[in-house]
C-alpha positions, 0 to 999 in steps of 0.5 A, spaced: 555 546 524 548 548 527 546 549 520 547 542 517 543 539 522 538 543 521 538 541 513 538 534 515 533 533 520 527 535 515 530 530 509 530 524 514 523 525 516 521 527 508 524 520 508 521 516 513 514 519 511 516 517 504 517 510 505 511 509 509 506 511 504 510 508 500 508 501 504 501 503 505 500 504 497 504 497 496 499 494 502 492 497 500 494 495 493 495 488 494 489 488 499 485 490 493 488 484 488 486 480 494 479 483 494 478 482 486 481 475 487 475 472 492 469 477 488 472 473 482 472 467 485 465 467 488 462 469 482 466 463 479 463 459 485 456 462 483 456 461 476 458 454 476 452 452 482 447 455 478 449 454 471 
């Protein structure tokens, strides 16, 4: 009994570990599209009142 406990405490924390990071890869990822979005749409921006 002592033992399974043990066993299963670590694999939740593995788990819980994983899905935060994969959340933060998800969310950074999506930051960096927003981030190319607004670069591109500025430079659009520029091109079109100076050209």
């Amino acid at each position: 009994m002592l033992q399974k406990t043990l066993s299963t405490k670590p694999l939740s924390k593995m788990r819980e570990r994983a899905f935060e990071g994969a959340f933060l890869g998800i969310a950074l990822i999506a930051m960096a599209g927003w981030a190319y979005f607004i670069v591109l749409l500025s430079v659009k921006f520029f091109f079109w009142l100076f050209g």
